[in-house]
N, C-alpha and C positions, 0 to 999 in steps of 0.2 A: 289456596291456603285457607284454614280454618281459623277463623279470629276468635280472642277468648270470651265473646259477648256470647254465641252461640252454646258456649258450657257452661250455663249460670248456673252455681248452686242452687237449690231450693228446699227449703226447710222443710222441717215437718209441717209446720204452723200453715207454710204457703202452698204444699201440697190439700193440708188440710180445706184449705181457702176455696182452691180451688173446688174440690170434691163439694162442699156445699154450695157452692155457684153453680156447679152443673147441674146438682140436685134442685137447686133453685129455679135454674133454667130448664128444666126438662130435658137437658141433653148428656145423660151419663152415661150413650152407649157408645160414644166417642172412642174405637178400639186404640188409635196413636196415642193418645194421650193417657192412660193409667195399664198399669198389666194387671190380670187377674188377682192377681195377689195382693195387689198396692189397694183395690178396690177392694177384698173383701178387710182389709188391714184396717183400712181408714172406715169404713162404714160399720164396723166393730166397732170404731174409736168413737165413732159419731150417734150410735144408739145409745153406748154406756154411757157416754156425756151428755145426751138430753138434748144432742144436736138436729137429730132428723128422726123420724119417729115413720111404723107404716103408715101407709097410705090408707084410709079406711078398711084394717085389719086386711089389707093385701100386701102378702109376704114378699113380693118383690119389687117392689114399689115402695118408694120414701119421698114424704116431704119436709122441710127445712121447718124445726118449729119457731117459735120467738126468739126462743135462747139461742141455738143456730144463727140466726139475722142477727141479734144483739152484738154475737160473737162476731158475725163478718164485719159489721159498720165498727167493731170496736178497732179490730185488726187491720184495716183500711188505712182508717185513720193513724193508730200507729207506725204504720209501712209511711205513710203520707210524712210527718213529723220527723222518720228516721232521715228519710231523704232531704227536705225541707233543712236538715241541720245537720247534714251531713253525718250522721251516725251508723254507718255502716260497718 
């Protein structure tokens, strides 16, 4: 039997989260975890925002910039807080 913890929802925000984590981590070739789409979806979302930038003018390669990090410690923290007080 499939219990309902296994189908979390997850936002955009937390998808987003993610995606800069792995960019963060060097590991965005992770194929289980994002589908083609979801990946070029979000890495549009994340240049227009200021969020990851290339990698030394190489086109497929990104690194996370300030603003990116600023954004993940902000969003952390908020997830941190919703929990902490129950605001789900």
């Amino acid at each position: 039997m499939v219990k309902d913890e296994e189908f979390k929802y997850r936002s955009r925000f937390d998808i987003l989260c993610e995606f800069l984590k792995r960019i963060n981590e060097k590991n965005l070739q992770q194929k289980n975890a994002m589908s083609g789409y979801q990946y070029t979806k979000y890495k549009i979302l994340a240049l227009h925002s200021g969020l990851i930038k290339p990698q030394n003018d190489h086109v497929k390669r990104y690194v996370i910039t300030e603003r990116g990090l600023r954004f993940l410690n902000l969003y952390d923290e908020f997830k941190r807080l919703t929990e902490e007080w129950q605001l789900k």
